[in-house]
C-alpha positions in Angstrom: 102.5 163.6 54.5 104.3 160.8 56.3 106.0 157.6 55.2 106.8 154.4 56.3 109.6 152.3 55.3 108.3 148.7 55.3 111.3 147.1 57.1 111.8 143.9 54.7 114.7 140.9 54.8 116.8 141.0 51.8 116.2 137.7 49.9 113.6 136.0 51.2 109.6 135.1 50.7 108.3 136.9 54.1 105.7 137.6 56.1 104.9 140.5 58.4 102.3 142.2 60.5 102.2 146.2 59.8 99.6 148.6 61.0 98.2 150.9 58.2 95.8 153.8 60.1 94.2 151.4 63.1 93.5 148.1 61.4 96.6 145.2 61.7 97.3 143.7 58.8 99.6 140.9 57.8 102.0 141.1 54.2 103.0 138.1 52.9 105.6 138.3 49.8 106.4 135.8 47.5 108.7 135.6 44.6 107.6 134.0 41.2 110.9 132.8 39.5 108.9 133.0 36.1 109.8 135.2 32.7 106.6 137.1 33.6 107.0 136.7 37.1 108.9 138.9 40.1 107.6 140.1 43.8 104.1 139.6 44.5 102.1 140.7 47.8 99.1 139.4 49.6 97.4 141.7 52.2 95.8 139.4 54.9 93.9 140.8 57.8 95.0 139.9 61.0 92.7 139.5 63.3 90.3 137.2 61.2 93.2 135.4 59.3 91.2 136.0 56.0 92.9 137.2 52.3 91.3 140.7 51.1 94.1 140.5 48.2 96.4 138.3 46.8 98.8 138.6 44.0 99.9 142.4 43.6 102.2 142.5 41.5 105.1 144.8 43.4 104.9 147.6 40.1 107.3 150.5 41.1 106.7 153.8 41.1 102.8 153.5 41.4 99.9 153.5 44.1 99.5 149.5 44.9 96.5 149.6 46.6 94.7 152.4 44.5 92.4 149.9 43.2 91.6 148.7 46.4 90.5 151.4 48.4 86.8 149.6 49.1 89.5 147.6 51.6 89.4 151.2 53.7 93.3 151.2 53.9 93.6 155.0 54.0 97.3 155.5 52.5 99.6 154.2 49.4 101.9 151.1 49.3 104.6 152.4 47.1 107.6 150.2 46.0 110.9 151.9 45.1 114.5 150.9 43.9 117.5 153.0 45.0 118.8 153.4 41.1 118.4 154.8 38.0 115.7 154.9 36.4 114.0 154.4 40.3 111.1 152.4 38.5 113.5 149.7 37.8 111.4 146.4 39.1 112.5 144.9 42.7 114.6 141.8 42.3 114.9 138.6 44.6 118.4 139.9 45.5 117.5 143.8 46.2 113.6 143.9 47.7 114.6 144.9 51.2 117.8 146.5 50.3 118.2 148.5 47.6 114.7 148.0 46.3 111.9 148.9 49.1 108.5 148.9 49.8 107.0 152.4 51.5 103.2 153.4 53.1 102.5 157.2 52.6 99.8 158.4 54.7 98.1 161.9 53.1 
């Protein structure tokens, strides 16, 4: 198993090309200052410029493309947050830092 730390700036809506298996893709994430809200990512392909998903919410501790895997992304987006408990949702001020976002290839 390998895995890829998603190198992310620390408070800041970004975007970023990564290359999961052969395809480019681009990762655009946005923050939703809402009660209901938090870090939210859209996977964009690169070449053609068009959305395949928008809106994941960035859940920790879980597979965030496992309902996706018609897209042929072969590998897991995982989020993380250096604390305890480690499920503990990225905030604006920690996604990058002490919050991250990882691709584990099988």
């Amino acid at each position: 198993m390998a895995v890829y730390k998603i190198p992310l700036i620390v408070g800041t809506p970004q975007s970023l090309n990564v290359i999961f298996g052969v395809t480019e893709y681009r990762l655009r994430l946005l923050y939703r200052d809402a009660p209901e809200g938090g870090w939210t990512l859209d996977i964009i392909d690169s070449v053609s410029n068009t959305e395949l998903v928008c809106g994941i919410p960035l859940v920790t501790g879980t597979d965030l493309l496992r309902q996706y895997r018609h897209l042929g992304i072969t590998g897991s987006l995982v989020a993380f947050t250096d604390s305890d408990p480690a499920e503990t949702p990225p905030t604006f001020d920690n996604l990058g830092g002490s919050s991250n976002l990882y691709f584990v290839v099988p």
